[in-house]
Each structure stands twice: as structure tokens, then as C-alpha cells.
MMTF fields as JSON, N, C-alpha, C and O atoms, coordinates in Angstrom:
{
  "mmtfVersion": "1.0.0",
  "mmtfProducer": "UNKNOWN",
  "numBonds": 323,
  "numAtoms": 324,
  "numGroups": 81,
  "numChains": 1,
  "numModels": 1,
  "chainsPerModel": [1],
  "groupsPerChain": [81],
  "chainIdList": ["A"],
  "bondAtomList": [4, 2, 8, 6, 12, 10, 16, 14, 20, 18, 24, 22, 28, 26, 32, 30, 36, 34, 40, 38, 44, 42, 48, 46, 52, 50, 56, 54, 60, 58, 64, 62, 68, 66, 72, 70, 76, 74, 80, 78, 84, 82, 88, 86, 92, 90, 96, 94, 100, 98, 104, 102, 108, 106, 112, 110, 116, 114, 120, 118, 124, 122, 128, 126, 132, 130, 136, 134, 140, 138, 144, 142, 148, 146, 152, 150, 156, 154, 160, 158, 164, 162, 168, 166, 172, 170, 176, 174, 180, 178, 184, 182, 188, 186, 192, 190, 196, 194, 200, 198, 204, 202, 208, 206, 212, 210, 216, 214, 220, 218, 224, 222, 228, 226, 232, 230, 236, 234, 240, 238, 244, 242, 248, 246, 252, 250, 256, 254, 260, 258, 264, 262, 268, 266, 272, 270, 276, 274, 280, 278, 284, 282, 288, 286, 292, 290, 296, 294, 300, 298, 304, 302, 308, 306, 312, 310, 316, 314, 320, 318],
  "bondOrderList": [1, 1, 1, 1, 1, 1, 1, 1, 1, 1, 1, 1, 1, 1, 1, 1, 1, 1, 1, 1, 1, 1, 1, 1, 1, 1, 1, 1, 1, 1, 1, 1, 1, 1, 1, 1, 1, 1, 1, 1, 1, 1, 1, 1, 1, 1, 1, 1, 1, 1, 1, 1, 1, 1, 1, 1, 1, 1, 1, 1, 1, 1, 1, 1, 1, 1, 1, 1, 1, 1, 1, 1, 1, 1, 1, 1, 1, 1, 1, 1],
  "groupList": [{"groupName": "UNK", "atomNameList": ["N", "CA", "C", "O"], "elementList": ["N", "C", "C", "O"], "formalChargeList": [0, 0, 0, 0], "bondAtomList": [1, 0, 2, 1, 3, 2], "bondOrderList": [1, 1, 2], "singleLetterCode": "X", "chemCompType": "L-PEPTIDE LINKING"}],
  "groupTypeList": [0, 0, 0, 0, 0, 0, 0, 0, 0, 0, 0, 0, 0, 0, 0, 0, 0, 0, 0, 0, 0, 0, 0, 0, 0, 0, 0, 0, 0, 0, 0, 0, 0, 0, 0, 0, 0, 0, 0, 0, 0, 0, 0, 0, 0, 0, 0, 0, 0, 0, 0, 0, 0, 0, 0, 0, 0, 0, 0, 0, 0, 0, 0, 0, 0, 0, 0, 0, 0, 0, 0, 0, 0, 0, 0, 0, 0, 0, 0, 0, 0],
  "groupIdList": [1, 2, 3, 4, 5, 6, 7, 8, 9, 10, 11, 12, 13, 14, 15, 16, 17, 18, 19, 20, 21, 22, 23, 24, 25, 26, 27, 28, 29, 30, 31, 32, 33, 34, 35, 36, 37, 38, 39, 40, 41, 42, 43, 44, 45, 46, 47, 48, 49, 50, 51, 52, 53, 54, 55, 56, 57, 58, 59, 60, 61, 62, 63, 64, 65, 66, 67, 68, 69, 70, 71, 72, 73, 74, 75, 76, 77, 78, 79, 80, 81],
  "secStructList": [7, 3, 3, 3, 3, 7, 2, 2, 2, 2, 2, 2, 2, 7, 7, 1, 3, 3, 3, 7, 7, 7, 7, 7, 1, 1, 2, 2, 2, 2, 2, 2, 2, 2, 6, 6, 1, 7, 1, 2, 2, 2, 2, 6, 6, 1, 7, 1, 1, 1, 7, 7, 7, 3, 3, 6, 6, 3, 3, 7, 7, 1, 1, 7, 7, 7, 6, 6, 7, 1, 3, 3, 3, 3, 7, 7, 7, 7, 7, 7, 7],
  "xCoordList": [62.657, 61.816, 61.155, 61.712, 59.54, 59.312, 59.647, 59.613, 59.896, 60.329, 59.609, 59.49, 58.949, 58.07, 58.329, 58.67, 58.078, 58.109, 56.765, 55.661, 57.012, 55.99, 56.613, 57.783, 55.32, 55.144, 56.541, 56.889, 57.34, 58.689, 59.65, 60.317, 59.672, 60.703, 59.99, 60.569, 59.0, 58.193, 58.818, 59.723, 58.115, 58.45, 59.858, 60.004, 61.015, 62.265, 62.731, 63.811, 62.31, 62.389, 61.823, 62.45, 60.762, 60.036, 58.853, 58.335, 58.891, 58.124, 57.159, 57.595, 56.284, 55.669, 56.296, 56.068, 56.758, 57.428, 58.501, 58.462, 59.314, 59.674, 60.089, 59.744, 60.649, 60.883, 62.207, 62.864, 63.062, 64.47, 65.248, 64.758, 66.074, 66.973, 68.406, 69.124, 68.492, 69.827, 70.444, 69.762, 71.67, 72.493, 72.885, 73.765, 72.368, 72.14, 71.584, 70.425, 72.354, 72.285, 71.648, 71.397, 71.427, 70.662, 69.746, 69.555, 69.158, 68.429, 69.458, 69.351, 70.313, 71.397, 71.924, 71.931, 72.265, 73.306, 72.057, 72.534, 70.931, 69.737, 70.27, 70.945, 69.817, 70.084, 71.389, 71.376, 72.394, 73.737, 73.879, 74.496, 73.083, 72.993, 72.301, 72.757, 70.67, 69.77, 70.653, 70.953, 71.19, 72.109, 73.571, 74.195, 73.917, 74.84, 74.088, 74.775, 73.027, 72.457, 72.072, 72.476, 71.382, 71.292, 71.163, 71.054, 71.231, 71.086, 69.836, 70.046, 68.707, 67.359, 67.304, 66.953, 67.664, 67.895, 69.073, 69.391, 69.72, 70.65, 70.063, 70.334, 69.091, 68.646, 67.524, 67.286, 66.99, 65.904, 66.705, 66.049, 67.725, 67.934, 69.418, 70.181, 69.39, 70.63, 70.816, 71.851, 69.226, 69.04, 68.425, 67.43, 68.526, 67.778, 67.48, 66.921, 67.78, 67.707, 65.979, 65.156, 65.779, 64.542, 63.467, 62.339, 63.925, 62.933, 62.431, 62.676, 61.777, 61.251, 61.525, 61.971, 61.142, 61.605, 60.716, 60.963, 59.859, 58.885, 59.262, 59.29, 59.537, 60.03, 58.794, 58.419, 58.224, 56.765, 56.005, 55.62, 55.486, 54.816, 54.873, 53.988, 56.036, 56.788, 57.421, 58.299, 57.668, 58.354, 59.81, 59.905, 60.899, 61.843, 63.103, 62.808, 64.621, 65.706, 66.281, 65.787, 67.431, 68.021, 69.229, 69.756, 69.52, 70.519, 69.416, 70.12, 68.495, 67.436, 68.246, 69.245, 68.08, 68.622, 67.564, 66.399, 68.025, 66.79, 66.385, 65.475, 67.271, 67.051, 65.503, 64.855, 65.143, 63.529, 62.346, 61.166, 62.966, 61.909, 61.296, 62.085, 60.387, 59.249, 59.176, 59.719, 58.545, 58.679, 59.569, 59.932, 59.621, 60.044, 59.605, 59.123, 59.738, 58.922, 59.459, 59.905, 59.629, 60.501, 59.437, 58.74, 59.186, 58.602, 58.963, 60.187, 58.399, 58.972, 58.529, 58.147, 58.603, 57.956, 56.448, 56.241, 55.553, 53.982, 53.385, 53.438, 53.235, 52.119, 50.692, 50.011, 50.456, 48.67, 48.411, 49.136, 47.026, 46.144, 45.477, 44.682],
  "yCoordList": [-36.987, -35.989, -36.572, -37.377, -35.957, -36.388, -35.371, -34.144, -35.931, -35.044, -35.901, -37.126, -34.638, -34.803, -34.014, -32.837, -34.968, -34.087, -33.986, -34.423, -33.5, -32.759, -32.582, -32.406, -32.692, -32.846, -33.867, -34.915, -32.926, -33.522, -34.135, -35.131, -33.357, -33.934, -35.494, -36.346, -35.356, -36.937, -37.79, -38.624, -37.347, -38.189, -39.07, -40.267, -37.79, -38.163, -39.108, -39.677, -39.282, -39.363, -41.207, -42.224, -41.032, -41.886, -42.72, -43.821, -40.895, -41.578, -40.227, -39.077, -40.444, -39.17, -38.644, -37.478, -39.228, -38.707, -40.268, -41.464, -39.452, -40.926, -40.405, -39.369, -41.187, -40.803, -40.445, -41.469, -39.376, -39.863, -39.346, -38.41, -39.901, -40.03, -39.204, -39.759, -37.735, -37.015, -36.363, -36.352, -35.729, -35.049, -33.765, -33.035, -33.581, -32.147, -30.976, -30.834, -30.216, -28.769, -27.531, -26.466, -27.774, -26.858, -27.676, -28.885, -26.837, -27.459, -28.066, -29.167, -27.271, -27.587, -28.967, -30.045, -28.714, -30.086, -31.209, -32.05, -31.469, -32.662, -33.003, -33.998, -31.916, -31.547, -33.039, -34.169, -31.981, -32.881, -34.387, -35.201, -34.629, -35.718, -36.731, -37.87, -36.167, -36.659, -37.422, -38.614, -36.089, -36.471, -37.459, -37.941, -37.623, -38.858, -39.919, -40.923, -40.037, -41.394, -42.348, -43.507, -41.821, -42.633, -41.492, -40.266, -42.496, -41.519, -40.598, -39.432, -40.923, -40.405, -39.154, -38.032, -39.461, -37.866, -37.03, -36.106, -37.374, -36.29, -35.623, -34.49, -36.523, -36.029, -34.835, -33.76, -35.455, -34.682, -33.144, -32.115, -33.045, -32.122, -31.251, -30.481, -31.746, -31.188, -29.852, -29.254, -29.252, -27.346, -27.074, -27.795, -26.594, -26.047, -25.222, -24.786, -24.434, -23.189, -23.236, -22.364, -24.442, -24.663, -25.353, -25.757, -25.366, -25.848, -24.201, -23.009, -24.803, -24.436, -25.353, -26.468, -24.697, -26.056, -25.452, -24.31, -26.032, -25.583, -26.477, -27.707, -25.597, -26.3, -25.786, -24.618, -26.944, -27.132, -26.456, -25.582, -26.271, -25.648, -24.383, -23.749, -24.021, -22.569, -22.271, -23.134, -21.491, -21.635, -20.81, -19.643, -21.822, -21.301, -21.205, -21.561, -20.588, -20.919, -22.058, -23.039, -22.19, -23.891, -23.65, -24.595, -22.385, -22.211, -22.115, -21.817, -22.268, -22.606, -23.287, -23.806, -23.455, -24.609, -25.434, -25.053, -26.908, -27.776, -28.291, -29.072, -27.666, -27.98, -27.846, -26.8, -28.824, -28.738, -28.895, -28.661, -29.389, -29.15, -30.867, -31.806, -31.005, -32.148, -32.365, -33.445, -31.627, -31.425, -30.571, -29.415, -31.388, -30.654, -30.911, -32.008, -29.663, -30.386, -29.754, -28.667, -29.967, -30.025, -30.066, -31.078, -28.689, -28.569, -27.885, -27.792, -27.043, -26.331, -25.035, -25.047, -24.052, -22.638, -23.115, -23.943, -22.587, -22.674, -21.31, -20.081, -21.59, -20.325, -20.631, -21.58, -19.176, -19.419, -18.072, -17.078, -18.261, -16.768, -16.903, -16.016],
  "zCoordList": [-147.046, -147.64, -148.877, -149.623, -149.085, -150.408, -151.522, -151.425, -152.333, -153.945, -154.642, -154.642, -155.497, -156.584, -158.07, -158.189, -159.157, -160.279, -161.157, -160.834, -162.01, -162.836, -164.148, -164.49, -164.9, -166.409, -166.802, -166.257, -168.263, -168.435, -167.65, -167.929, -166.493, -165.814, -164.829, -164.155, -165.064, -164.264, -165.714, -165.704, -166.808, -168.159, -167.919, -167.673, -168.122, -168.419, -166.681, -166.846, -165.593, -164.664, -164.529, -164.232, -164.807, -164.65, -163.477, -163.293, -162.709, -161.556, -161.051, -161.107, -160.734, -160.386, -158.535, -158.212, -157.884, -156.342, -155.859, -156.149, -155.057, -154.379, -152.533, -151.963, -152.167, -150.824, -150.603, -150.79, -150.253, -150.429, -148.63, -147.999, -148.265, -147.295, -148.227, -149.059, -147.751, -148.23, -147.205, -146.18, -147.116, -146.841, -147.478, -147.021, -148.285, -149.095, -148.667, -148.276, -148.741, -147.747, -148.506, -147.942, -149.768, -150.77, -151.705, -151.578, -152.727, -153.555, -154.632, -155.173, -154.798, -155.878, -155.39, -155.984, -154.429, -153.737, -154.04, -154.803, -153.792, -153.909, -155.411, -155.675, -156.444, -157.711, -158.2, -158.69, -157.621, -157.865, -157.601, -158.288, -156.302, -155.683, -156.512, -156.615, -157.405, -158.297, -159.146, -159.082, -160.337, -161.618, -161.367, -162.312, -160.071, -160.184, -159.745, -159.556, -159.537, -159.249, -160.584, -160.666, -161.442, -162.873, -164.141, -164.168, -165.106, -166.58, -166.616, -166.95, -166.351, -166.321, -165.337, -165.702, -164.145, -163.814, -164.048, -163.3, -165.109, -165.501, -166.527, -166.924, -167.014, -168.303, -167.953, -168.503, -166.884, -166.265, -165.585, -165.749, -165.038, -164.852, -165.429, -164.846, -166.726, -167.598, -167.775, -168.069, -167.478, -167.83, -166.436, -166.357, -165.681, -164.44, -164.351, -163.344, -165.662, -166.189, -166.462, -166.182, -167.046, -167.393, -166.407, -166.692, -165.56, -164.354, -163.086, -163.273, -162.03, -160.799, -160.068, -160.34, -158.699, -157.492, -156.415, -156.026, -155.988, -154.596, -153.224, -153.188, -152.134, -151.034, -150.215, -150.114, -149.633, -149.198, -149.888, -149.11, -150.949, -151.689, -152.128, -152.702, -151.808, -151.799, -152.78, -152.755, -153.884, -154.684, -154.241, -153.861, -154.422, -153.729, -155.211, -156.352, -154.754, -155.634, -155.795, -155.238, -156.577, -156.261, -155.046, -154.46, -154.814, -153.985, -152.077, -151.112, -151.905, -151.159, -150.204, -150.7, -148.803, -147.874, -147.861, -147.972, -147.69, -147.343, -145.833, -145.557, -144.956, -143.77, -143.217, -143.251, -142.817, -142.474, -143.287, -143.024, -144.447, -145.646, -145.839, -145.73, -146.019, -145.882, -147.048, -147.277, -148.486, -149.786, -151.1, -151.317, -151.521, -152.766, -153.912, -154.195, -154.968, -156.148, -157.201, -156.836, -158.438, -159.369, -160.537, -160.61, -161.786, -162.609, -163.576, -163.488, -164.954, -166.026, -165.277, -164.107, -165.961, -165.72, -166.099, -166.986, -165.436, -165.987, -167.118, -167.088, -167.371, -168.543, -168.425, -168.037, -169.025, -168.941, -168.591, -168.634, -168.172, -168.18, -167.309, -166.997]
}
């Protein structure tokens, strides 16, 4: 699947998408899977409180299944008018 981030979390991350091969059965579980891989995505996802997560362009929960899902994408809350 591709996963993509946005704004801060690209920053603290360091990549704007990558390709990944998981076993993760929710958004949370990817999540978990992210933050034990290196320091940078723990940092990136230390508050999730403070993020969104779109599964195919959908804005979905972190408790979400990922079965079938092609994208994901990982951002702050947006504001604006």
C-alpha cells in the first residue's frame, strides 16, 4: 500500500509517501507498526490525537480496517474558510 504524509508529519518523517508491504489489520496497528520502525516516526506519531488518516481518500478512524485499502494518508486537522 501507498502511505502518504502531510505537512508536519512529512517534516518529522522525512519523506513525502513510501510504499509499504504490512500485516496490519487497522489503522492503529500500521500506526504501531510505523513507531517501532525508527525514531522519526515515533516522533511523527507520538499524539494521534493530533492527526487524521484518509483511507483512499476517505477520511476514516485509526481503529479503520485496512483490508483492501490502496492508500493512506496521514495529516493535522485542516482549518480554514
Amino acid at each position: 500500500m501507498d502511505v502518504l504524509y502531510f505537512a508536519w508529519v512529512r517534516e518529522r518523517i522525512g519523506l513525502p509517501r513510501e510504499r509499504l508491504e504490512t500485516s496490519a489489520a487497522t489503522v492503529a496497528d500500521l500506526v504501531a507498526e510505523l513507531m517501532a520502525r525508527e525514531d522519526r516516526y515515533a516522533a511523527a506519531f507520538a499524539d494521534v490525537s493530533a492527526l487524521r488518516v484518509a483511507l483512499d481518500q476517505e477520511l476514516a478512524s485509526f481503529a479503520a480496517p485496512l483490508k483492501g485499502v490502496r492508500e493512506v494518508a496521514f495529516f493535522p486537522p485542516m482549518t480554514g474558510g
